[in-house]
LOLO-488132 format. One record per residue (C-alpha): residue in three letters; z, y, x. Coordinates in pm, whole numbers, plus 50000, padded with zeros to 5 digits. Layout:
alaZYX ...
***
This chain:
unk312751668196291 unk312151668296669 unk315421678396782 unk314971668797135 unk312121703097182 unk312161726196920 unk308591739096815 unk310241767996797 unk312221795996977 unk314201819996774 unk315321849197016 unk318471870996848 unk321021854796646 unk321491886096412 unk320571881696023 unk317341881096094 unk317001853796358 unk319491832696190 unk317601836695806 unk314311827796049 unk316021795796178 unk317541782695908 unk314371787795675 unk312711765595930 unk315291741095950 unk315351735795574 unk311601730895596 unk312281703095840 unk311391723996170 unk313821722296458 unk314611752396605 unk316411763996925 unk318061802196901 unk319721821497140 unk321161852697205 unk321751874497530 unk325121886597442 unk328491860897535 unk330081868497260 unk328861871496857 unk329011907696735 unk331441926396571 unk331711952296338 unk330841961195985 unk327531975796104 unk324991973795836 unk326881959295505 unk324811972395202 unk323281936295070 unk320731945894797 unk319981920894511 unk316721913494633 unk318791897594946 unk321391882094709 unk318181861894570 unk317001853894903 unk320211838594996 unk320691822894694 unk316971801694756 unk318211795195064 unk321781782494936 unk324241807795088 unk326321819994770 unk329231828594993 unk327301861695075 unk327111869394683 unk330511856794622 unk332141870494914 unk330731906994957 unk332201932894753 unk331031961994542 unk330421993594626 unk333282014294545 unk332922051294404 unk332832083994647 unk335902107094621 unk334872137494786 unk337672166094847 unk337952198494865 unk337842217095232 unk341072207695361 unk342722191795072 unk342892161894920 unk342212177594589 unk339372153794463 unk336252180794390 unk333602150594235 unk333562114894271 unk329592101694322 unk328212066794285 unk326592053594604 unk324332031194420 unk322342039194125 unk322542019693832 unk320231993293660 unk321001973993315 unk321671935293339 unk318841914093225 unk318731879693211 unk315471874993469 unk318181899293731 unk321041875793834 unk322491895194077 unk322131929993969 unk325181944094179 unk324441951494553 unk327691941394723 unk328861952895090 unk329471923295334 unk330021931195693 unk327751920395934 unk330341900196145 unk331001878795834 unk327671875595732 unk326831863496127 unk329621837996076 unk328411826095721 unk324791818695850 unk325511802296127 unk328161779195950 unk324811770795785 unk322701762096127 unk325791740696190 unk325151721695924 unk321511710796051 unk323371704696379 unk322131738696518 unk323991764496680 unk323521792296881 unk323461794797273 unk325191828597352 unk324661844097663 unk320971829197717 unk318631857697747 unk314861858197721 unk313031869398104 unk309271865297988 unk307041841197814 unk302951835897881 unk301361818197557 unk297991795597565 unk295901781997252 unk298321754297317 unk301631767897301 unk304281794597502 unk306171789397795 unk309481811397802 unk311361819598086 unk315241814698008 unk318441826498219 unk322161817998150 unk324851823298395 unk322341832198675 unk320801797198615 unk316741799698534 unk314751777898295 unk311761767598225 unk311391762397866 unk307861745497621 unk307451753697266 unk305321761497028 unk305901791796914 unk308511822196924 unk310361848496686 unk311711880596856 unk314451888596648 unk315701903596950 unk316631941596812 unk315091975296868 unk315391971997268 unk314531936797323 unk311661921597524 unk309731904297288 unk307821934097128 unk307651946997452 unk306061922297631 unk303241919897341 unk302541948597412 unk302861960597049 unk302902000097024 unk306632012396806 unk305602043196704 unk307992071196532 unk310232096296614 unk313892102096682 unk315882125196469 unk317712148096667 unk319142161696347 unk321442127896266 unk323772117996505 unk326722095696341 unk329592076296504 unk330032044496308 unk332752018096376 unk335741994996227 unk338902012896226 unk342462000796126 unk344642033396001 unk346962038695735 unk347312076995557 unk349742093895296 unk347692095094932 unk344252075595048 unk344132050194842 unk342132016994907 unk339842018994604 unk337482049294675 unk335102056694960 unk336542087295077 unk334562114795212 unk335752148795411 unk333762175895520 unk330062173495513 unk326752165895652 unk326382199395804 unk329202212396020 unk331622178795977 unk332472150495853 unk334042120295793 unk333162087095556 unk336162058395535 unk334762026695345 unk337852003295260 unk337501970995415 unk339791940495409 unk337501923295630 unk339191942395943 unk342681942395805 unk344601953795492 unk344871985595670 unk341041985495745 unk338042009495723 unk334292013995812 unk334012050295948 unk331682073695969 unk331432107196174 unk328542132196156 unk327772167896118 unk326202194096408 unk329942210296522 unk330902177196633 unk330462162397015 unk329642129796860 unk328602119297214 unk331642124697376 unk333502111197104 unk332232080197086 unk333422069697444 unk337242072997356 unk339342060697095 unk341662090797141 unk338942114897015 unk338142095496740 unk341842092596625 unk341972131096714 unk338772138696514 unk340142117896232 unk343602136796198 unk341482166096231 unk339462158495882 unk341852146295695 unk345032166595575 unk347592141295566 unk349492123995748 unk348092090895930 unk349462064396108 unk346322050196319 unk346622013096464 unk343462012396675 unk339492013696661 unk338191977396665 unk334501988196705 unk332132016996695 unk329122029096868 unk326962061296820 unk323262059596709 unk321042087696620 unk318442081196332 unk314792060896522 unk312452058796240 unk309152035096417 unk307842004896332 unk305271981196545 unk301261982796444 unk301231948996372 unk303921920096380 unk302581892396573 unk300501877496852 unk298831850196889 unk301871822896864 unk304661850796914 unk306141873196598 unk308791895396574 unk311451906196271 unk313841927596187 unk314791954996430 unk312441945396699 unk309771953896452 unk310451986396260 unk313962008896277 unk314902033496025 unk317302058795906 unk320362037895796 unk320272060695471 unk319652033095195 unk321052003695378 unk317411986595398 unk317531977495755 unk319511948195765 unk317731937495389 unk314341941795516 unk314471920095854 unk315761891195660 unk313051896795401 unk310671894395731 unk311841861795867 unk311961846695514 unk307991854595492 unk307541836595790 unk309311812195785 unk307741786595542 unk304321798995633 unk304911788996007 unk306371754095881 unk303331744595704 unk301361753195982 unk303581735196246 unk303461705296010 unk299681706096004 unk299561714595663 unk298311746495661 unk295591766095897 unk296711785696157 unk295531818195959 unk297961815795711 unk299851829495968 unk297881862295976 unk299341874595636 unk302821873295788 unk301471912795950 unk299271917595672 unk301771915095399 unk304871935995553 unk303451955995737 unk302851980895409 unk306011972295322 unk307861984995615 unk305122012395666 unk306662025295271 unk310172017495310 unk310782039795620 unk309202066295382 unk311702057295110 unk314762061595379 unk313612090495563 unk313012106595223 unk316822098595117 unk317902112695511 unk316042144795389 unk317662149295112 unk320782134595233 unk320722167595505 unk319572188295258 unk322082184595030 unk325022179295237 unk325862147194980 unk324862111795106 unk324872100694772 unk321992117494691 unk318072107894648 unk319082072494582 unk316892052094343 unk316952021194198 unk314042014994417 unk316722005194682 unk317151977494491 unk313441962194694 unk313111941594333 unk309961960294357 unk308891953994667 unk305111932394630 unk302241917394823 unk299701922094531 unk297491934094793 unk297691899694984 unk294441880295081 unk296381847194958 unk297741858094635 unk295211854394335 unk295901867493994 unk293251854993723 unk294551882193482 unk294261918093640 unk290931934993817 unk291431946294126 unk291031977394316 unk294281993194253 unk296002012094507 unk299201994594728 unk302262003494610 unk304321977494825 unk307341995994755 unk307402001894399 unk310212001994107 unk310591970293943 unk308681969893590 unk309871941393375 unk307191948793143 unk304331941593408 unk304021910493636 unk301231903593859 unk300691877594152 unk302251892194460 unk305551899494232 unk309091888194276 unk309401857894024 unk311991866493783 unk314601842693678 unk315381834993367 unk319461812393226 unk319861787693015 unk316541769493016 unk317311732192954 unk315961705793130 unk315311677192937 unk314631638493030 unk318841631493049 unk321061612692838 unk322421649192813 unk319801676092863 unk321201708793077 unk320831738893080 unk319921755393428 unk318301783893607 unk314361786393700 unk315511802394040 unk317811770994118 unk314391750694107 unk313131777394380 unk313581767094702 unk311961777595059 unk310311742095159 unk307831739594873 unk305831757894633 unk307481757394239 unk304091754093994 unk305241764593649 unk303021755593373 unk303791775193029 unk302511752192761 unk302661750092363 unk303141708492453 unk303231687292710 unk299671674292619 unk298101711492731 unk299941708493085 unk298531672793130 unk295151684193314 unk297231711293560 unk299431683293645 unk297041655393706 unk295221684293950 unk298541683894135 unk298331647794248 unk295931657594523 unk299071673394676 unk301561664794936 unk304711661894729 unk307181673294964 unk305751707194979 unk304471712094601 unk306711706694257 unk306151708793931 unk307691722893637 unk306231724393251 unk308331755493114 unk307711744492694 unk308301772792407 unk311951769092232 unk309641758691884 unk308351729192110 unk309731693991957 unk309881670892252 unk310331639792139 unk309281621092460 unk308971636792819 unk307201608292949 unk304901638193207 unk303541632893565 unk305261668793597 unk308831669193846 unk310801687893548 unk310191693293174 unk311851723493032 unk312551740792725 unk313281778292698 unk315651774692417 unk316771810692465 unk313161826892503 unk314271838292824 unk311811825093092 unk308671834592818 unk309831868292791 unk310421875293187 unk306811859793262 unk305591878592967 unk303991847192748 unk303491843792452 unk304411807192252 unk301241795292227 unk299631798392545 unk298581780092843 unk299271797693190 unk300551784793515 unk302231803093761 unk302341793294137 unk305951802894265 unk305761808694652 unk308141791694910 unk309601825494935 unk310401830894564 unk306911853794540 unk304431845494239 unk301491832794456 unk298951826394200 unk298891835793776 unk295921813093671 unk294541800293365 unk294111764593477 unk293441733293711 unk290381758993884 unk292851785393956 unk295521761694123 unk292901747594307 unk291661780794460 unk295091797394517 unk295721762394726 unk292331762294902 unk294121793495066 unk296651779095192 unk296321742095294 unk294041725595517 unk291381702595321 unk292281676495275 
***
């Protein structure tokens, strides 16, 4: 890695920046990221983490977000000034285990401790954030940018490559590209969010308690040990309230508080809030010559749904191991083209999907309501990509980037399911393990389904052409298949013993298919053979 310049400038050390930089750094790109504000962020903020993001983590090796966040706990709503429960709701709908879903329960993890869990990870590439360094401007040339750089008053000039704006809703990248963020602002949803530390007669710490409503007012108090054994996430809304004015003093918020609740309440003090009204806009397109953008700078939503946070770091995972292959000179610089061209329907359906639930959500009065297992984004495709290539369907279909997941139906362009207890043999002991632990965001995964290792034999020999730190190998065998030697050019030889990885990729035992897994845990190619893996390929590498 060339530690001494980065090739790359991450701006914004939220989620998004930080999943950007260390998907880089684990593809062996250096990376320097900074971030305007002194001091790291606080607050809850945006805590929903949806399985798709568990998985994403999980590729990237942060389990602490799985193993630390917590589940969503049920909705006690009351009755108009009593705390006589009227109906408890469930904030997120509900989906049946399977074995190709791992992590099937979204869990709630604060932003400030999902900040600090990310960058413990930079740290371990010896990267860490410069606070307080703000971006001023940047010009970019065939060659590379230059960016302009300020900290403490001091100016500098600073070469690289290339540059992520991760930089939020307000920052300058997006801006100074020039890219048009389109939408409108929702006069209709004001809320006052914010960490609060309180204690109150008969509010217990396992519900999510709700007062009032949407309409007039209301309150939300999310349990949270994060900000103290006597902490909560807040939330204050409805059309009778001067959210404005309350969000500038603690007072009124403790006032407001005692005013929803009917018990008695000893507060301690508000450790963070901050007042937003619903922006739903996204850019038209997500990069510029050698200058992208993720997360907030690119598209803001209704925070109905929770997808915000979710769908930034599922933008800077896209990137990210498309701009390391091209920075490594394995790839041509139009790979980087489908970074736009595959969100950008994504995002363009998803702030349909929350605005849909903020509808309903106002509608109804309940903020439980119009929630789908859709939120899940296990659904959420490219099959529409230029670079995917699926040797099994016709095309012509209509996008439906946003869909429901479908375990009976799998195309390239899909989430790769998972699938336990698949043994890997070629030990003095063979183990079980996981197909997603062989996943991993520096190199493509090729699965080859075969009745025996004979039939995989011409798909791997096809492989040797291949630069081996950014392609592996895998022949997935039936649980009938005897091996009795595993002598195979292939990385790993497995054997479904449980039928589970055949019955996720829907195969059948005596067939031949391979299945190109995607840096970013995405099924990049379903082909018959050698042919097909050399065409999905041909798309994405340089000759060779």
């Amino acid at each position: 890695m060339n530690t001494a310049h980065p090739p790359v400038l991450v701006v914004g050390a939220g989620p998004a920046g930080l999943v950007a930089a260390l998907t880089l750094l684990q593809n062996g790109i250096s990376v320097r990221i900074i971030d305007k504000d002194p001091h790291p962020r606080i607050g809850q903020r945006g805590a929903g983490i949806w399985p798709r993001s568990l998985e994403l983590y999980n590729f990237l090796g942060i389990s602490e977000v799985n193993s630390l966040g917590t589940p969503a706990p049920v909705m006690r709503g009351y009755k108009p000034g009593t705390l006589e429960v009227l109906k408890d709701s469930v904030m997120v709908p509900h989906i049946e285990p399977t074995p190709s879903i791992p992590f099937y329960v979204p869990k709630l993890i604060g932003q400030q401790l999902l900040d600090v869990i990310l960058r413990r990870h930079l740290e371990k590439f010896s990267c860490s954030v410069e606070m307080g360094t703000e971006l001023r401007s940047f010009e970019q040339s065939d060659e590379g940018v230059t960016a302009v750089l300020a900290k403490n008053d001091t100016s500098e000039t600073f070469d690289t490559k290339w540059i992520i704006g991760a930089d939020g809703a307000k920052g300058i990248v997006r801006k100074q590209l020039g890219l048009t963020f389109l939408g409108e602002t929702r006069d209709d949803t004001r809320i006052v969010t914010g960490d609060i530390r309180m204690t109150g007669v008969g509010l217990d710490r396992l519900h999510w308690h709700r007062f009032g409503n949407f309409h007039e007012r209301g309150l939300s108090l999310r349990p949270t040990d994060e900000v103290g054994d006597d902490g909560w996430q807040f939330f204050l809304f409805g059309h009778e309230l001067d959210l404005a004015k309350i969000a500038e003093s603690e007072k009124l918020v403790f006032e407001t508080i005692a005013l929803l609740i009917p018990t008695e309440i000893s507060f301690n003090k508000v450790v963070w809030m901050s007042d937003f009204r619903a922006n739903i806009r996204m850019v038209n397109k997500f990069s510029e010559g050698r200058v992208f953008v993720a997360g907030d700078a690119a598209h803001v939503h209704s925070p109905t749904g929770g997808q915000g946070l979710n769908s930034g770091v599922q933008d800077a995972f896209n990137l990210g191991w498309k701009l390391a292959l091209v920075q490594k000179g394995l790839a041509n610089k139009s790979l980087l083209e489908t970074y736009s061209a595959e969100r950008l329907p994504v995002i363009s359906e998803m702030l349909g999907v929350t605005t849909s639930i903020l509808d309903k959500a106002i509608a109804s009065g309940d903020a439980s309501s119009g929630r789908t297992p859709i939120l899940f984004m296990l659904g959420i495709n490219c099959r529409f990509s230029t670079i995917v290539l699926d040797e099994f369907v016709t095309s012509g279909k209509p996008i439906n980037a946003y869909g429901v997941l479908d375990e009976g139906h799998l195309e390239a362009g899909d989430r790769a399911p998972d699938a336990p207890n698949v043994l890997q043999m070629g030990r003095a002991e063979p183990n079980a393990t996981t197909l997603f632990s062989l996943y991993r965001p520096w190199y493509h995964t090729i699965l080859v389904f075969a009745p025996s290792l004979a039939d995989a034999t011409p798909v791997l020999g096809a492989l040797e052409a291949y630069d081996k730190s950014v392609v592996r190998s895998a022949v997935v065998l039936p649980s009938s298949a005897s091996v009795t030697s595993v002598a195979s050019p292939a990385d790993l030889v497995l054997v479904d013993q449980e039928g589970h990885a055949y019955s996720a990729y829907l195969m059948e035992a005596g067939q031949t298919k391979v299945f190109v897994i995607r840096p970013d845990g995405v099924i990049g190619a379903i082909v018959h053979g050698t042919e097909g893996v050399k065409k999905y390929f041909s798309k994405i590498f340089v000759d060779t």
